[in-house]
N, CA, C and O atoms as a GROMACS GRO file, in nm:
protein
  404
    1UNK      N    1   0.941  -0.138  -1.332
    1UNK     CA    2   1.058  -0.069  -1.283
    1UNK      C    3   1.035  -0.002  -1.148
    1UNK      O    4   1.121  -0.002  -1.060
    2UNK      N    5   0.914   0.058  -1.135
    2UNK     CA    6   0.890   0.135  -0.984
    2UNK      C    7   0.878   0.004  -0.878
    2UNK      O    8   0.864   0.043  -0.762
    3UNK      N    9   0.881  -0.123  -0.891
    3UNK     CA   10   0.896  -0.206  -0.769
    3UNK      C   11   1.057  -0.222  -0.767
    3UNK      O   12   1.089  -0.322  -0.702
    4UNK      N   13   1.127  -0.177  -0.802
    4UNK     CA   14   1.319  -0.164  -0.792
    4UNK      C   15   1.322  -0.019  -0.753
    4UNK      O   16   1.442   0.001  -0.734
    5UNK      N   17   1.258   0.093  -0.729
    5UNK     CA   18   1.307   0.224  -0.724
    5UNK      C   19   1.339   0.200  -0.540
    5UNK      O   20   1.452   0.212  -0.493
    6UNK      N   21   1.213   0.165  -0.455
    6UNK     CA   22   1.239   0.169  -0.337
    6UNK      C   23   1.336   0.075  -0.296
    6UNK      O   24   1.401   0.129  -0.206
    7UNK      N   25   1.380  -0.044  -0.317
    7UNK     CA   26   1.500  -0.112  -0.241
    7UNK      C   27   1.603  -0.065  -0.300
    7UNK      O   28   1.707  -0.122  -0.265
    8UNK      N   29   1.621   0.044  -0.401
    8UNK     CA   30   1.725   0.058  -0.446
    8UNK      C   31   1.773   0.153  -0.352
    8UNK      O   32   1.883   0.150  -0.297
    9UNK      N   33   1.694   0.225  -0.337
    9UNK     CA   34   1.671   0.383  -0.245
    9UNK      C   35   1.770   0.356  -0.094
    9UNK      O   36   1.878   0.395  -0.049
   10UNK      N   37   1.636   0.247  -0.046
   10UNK     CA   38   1.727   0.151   0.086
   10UNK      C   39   1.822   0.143   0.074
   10UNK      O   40   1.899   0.178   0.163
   11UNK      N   41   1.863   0.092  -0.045
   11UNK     CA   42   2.044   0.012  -0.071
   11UNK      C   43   2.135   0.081  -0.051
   11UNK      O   44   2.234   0.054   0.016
   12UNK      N   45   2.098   0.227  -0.137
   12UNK     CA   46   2.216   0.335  -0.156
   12UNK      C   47   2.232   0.402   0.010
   12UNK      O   48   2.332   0.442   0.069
   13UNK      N   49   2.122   0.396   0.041
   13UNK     CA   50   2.082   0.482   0.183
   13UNK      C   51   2.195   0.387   0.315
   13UNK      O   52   2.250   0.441   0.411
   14UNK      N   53   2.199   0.278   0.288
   14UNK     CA   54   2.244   0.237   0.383
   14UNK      C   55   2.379   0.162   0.354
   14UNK      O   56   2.433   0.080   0.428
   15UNK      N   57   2.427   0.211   0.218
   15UNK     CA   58   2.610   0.211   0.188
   15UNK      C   59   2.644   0.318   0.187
   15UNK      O   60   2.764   0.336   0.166
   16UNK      N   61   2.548   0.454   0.213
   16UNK     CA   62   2.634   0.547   0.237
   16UNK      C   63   2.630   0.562   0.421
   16UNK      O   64   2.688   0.657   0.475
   17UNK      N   65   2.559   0.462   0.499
   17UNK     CA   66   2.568   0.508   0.633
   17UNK      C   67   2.702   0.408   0.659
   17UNK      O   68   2.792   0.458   0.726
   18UNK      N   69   2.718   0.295   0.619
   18UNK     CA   70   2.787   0.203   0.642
   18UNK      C   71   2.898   0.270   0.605
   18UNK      O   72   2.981   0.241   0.692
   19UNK      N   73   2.959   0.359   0.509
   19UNK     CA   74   3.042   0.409   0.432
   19UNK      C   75   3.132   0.523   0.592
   19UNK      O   76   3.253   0.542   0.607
   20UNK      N   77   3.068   0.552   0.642
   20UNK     CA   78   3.100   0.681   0.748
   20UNK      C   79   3.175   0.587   0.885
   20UNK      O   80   3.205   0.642   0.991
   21UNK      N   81   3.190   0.481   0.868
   21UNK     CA   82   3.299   0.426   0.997
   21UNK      C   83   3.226   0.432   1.158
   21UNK      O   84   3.120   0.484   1.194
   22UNK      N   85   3.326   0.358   1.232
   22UNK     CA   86   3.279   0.412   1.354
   22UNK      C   87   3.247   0.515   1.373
   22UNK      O   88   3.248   0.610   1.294
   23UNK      N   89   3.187   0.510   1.566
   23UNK     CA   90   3.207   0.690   1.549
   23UNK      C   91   3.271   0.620   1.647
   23UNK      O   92   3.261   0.515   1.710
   24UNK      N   93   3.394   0.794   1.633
   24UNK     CA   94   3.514   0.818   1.725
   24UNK      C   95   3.525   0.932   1.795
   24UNK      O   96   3.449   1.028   1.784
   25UNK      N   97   3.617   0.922   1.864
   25UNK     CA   98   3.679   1.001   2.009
   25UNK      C   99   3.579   1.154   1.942
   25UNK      O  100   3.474   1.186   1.997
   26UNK      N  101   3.638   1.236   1.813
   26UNK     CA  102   3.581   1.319   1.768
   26UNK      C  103   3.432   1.390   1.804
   26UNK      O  104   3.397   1.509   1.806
   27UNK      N  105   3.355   1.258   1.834
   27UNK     CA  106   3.209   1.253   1.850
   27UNK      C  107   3.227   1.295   1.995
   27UNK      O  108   3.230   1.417   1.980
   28UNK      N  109   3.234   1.284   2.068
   28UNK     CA  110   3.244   1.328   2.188
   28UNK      C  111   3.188   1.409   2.286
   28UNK      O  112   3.263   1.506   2.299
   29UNK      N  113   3.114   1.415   2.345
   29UNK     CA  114   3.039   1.526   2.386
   29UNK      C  115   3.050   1.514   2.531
   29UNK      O  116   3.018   1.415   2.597
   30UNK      N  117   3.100   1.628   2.578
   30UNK     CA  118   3.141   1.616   2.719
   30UNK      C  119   3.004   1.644   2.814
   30UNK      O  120   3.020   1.639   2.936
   31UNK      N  121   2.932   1.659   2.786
   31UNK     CA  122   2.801   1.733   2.855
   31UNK      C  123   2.725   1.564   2.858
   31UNK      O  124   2.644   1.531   2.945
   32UNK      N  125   2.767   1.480   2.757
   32UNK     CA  126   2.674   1.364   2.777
   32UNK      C  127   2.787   1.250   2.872
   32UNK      O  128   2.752   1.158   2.946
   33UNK      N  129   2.888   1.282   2.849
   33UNK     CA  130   2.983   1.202   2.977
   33UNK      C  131   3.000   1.242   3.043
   33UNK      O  132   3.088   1.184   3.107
   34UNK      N  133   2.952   1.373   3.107
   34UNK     CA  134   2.940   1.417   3.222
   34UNK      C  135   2.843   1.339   3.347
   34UNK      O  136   2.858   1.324   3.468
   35UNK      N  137   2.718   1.292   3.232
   35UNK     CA  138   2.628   1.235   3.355
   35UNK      C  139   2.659   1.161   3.413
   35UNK      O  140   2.566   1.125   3.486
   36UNK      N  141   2.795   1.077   3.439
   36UNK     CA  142   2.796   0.987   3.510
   36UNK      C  143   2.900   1.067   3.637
   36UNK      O  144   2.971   1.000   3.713
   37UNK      N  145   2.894   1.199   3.640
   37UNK     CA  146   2.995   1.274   3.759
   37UNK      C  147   2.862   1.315   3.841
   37UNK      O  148   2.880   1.311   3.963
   38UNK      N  149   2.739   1.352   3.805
   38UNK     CA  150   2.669   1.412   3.904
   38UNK      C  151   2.593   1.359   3.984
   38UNK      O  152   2.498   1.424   4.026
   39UNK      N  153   2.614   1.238   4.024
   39UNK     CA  154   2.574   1.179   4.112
   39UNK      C  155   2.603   1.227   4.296
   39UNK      O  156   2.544   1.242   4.403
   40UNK      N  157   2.786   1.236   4.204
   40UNK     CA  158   2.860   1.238   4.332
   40UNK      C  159   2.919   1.369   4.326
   40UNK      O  160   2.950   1.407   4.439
   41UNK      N  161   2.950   1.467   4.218
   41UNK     CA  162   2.966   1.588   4.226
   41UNK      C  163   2.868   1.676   4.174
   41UNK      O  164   2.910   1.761   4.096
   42UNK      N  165   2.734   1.677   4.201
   42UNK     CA  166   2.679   1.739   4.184
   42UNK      C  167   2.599   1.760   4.070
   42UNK      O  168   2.628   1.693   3.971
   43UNK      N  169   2.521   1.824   4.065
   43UNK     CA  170   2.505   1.927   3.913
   43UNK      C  171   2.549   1.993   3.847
   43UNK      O  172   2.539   2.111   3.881
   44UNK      N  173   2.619   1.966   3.723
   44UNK     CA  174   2.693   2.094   3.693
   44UNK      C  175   2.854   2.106   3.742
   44UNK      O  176   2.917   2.210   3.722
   45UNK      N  177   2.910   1.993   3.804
   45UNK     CA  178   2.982   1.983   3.886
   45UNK      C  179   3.019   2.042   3.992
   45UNK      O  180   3.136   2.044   4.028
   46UNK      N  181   2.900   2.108   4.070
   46UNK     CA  182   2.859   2.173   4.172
   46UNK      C  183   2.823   2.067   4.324
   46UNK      O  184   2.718   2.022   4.369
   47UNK      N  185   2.909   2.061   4.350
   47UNK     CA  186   2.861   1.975   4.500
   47UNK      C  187   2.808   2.002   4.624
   47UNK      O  188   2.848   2.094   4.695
   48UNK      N  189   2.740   1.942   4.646
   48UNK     CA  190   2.636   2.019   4.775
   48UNK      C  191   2.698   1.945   4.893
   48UNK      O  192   2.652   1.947   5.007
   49UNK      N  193   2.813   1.878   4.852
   49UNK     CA  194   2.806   1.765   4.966
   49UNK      C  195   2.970   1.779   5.004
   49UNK      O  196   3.031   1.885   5.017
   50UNK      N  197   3.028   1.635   5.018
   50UNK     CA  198   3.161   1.607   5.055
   50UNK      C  199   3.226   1.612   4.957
   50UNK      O  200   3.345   1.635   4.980
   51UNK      N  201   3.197   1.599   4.844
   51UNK     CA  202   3.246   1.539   4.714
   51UNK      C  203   3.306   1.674   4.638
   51UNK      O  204   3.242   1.774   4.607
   52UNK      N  205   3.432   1.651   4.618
   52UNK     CA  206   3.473   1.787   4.531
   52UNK      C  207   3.366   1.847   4.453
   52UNK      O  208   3.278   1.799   4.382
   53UNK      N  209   3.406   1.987   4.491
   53UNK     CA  210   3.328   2.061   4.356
   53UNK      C  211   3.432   2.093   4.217
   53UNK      O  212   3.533   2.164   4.221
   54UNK      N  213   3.374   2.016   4.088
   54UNK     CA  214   3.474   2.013   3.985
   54UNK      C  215   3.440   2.112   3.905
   54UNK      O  216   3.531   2.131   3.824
   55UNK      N  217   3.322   2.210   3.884
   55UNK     CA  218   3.324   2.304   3.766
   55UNK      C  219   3.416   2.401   3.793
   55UNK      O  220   3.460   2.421   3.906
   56UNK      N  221   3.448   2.467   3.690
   56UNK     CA  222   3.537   2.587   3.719
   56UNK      C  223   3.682   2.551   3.733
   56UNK      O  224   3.778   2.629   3.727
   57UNK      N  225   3.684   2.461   3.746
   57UNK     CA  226   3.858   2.413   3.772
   57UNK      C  227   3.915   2.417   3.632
   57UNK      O  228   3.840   2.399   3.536
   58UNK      N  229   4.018   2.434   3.620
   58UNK     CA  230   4.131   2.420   3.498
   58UNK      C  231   4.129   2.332   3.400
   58UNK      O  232   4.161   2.229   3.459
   59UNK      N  233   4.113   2.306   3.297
   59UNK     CA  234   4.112   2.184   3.205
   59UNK      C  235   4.231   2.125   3.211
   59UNK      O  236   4.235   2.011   3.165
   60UNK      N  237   4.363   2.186   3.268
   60UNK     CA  238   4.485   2.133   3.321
   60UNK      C  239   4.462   2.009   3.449
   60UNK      O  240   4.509   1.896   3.460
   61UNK      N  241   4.385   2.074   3.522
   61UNK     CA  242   4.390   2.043   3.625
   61UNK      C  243   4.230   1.910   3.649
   61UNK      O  244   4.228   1.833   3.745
   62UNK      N  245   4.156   1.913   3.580
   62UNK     CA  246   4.111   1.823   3.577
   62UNK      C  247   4.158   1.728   3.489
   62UNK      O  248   4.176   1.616   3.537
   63UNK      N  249   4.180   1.743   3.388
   63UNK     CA  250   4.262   1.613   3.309
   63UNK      C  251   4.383   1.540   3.394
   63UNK      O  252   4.411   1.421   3.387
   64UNK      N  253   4.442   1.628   3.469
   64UNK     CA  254   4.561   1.544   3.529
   64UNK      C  255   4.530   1.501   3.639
   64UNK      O  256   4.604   1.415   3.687
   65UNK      N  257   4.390   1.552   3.730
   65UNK     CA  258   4.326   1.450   3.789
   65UNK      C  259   4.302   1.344   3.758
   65UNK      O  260   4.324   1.249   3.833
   66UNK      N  261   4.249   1.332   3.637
   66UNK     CA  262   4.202   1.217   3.555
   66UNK      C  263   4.238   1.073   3.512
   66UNK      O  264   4.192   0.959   3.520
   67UNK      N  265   4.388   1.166   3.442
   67UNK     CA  266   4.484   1.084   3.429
   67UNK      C  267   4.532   1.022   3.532
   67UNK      O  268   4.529   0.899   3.535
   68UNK      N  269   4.576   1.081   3.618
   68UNK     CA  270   4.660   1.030   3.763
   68UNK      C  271   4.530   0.933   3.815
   68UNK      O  272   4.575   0.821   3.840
   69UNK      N  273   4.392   0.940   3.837
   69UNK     CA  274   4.322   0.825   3.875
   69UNK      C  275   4.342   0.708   3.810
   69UNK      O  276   4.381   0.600   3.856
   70UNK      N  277   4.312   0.736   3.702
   70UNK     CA  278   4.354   0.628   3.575
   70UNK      C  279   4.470   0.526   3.561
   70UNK      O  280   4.478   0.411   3.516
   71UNK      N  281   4.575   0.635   3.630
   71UNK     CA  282   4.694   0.534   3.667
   71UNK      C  283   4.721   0.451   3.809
   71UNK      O  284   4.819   0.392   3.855
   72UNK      N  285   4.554   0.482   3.869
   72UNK     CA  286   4.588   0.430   4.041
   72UNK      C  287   4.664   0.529   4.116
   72UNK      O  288   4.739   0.493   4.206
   73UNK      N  289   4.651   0.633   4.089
   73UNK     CA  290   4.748   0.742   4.179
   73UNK      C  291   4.652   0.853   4.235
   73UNK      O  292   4.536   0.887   4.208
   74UNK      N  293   4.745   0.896   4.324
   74UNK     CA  294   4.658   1.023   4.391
   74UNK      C  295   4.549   1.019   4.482
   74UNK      O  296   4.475   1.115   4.508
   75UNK      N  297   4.540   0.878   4.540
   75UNK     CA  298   4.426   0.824   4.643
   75UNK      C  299   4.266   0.862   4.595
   75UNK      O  300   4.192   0.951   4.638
   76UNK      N  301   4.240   0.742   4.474
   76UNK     CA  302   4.115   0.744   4.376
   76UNK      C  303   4.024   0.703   4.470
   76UNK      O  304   3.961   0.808   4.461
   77UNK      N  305   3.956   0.635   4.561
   77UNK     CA  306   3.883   0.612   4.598
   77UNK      C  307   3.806   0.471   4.505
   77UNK      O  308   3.837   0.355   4.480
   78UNK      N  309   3.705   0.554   4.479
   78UNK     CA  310   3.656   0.490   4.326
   78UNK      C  311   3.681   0.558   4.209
   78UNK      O  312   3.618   0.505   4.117
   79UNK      N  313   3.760   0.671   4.167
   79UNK     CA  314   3.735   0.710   4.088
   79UNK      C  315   3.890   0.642   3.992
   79UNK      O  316   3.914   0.682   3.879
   80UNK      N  317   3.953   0.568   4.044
   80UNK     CA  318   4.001   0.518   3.943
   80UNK      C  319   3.954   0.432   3.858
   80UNK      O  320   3.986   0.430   3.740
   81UNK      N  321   3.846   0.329   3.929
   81UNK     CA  322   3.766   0.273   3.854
   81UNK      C  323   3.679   0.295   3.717
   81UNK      O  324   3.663   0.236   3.610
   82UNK      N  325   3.628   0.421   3.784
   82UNK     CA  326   3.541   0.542   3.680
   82UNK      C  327   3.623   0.608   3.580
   82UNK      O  328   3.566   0.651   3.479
   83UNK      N  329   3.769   0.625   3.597
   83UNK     CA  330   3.863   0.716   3.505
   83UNK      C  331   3.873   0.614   3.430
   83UNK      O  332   3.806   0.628   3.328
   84UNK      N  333   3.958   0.460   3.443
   84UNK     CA  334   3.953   0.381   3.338
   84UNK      C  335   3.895   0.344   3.247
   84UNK      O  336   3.933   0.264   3.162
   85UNK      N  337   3.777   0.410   3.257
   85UNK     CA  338   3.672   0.335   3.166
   85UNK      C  339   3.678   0.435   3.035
   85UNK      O  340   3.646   0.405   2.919
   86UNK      N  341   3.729   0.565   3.087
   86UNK     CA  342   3.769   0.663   2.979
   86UNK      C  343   3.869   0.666   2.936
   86UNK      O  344   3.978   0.648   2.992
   87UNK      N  345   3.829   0.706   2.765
   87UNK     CA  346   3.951   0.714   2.679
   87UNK      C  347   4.044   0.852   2.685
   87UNK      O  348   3.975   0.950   2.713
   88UNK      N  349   4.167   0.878   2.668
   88UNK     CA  350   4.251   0.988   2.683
   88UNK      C  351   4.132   1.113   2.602
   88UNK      O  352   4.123   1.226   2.650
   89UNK      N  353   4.055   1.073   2.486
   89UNK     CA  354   4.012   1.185   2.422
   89UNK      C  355   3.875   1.202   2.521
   89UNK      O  356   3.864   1.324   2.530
   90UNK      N  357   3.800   1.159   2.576
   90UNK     CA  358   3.710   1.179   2.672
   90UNK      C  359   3.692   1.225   2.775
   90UNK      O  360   3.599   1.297   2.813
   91UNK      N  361   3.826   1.167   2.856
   91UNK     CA  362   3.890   1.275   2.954
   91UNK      C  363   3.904   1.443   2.936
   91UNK      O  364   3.868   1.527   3.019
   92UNK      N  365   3.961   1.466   2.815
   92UNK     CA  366   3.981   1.581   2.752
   92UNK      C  367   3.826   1.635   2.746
   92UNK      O  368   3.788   1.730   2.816
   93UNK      N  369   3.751   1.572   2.667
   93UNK     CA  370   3.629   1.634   2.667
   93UNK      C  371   3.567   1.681   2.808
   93UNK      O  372   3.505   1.785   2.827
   94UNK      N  373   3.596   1.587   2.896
   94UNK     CA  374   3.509   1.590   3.003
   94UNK      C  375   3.585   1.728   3.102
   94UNK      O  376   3.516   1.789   3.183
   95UNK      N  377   3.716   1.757   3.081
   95UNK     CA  378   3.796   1.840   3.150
   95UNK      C  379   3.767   1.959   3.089
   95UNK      O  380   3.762   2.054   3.166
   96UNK      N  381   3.738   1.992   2.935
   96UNK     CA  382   3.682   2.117   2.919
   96UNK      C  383   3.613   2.161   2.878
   96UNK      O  384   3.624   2.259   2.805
   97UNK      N  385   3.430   2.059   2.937
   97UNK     CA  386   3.334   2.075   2.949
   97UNK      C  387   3.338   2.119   3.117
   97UNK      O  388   3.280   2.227   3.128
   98UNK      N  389   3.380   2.078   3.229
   98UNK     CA  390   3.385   2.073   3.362
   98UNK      C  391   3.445   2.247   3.363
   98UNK      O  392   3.388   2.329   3.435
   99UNK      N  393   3.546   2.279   3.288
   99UNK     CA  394   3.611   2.442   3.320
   99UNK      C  395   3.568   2.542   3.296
   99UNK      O  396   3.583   2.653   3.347
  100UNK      N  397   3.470   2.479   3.159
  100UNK     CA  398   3.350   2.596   3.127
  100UNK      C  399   3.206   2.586   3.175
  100UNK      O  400   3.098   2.594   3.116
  101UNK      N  401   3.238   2.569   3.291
  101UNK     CA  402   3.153   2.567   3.386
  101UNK      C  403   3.122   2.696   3.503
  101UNK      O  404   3.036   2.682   3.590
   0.00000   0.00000   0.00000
């Protein structure tokens, strides 16, 4: 019987991971989709350069940046490219991770 205890162990172990779904928007962590802003805004969304400085701004006001890139509006540069790739709930994350800054 103890050569069935361990694959059983496995078995249960990995219908209860299978059991938990994707992961979604929920999961989200704005501090880890952030890294792809500090290239060009900085650290922290602190810019040393040409490139807007985004911390501290409004979670209003960066999301509807966001959005409006997303839709090709508001003279994106590249960043409409970069907004599309985000989902409406990511944006969100990323807008008030950027305000509590």
């Amino acid at each position: 019987m103890k050569s069935l205890e361990v694959p059983l162990v496995v078995l249960g172990l990995a219908a209860l991971g299978l059991s938990s779904g994707p992961v979604q928007a929920d999961m989200v962590s704005g501090a880890v989709l952030t890294n792809t802003c500090f290239s060009c805004h900085g650290a922290d969304g602190r810019s040393a350069g040409h490139m807007p400085t985004i911390a501290g701004k409004s979670e209003k006001f960066i999301t509807q940046k966001l959005m409006a890139f997303k839709k090709d509006k508001g003279n994106p540069t590249i960043m409409n490219r970069i907004a599309k790739g985000f989902s409406d709930a990511e944006i969100a994350a990323i807008a008030k991770y950027y305000a509590k800054k």
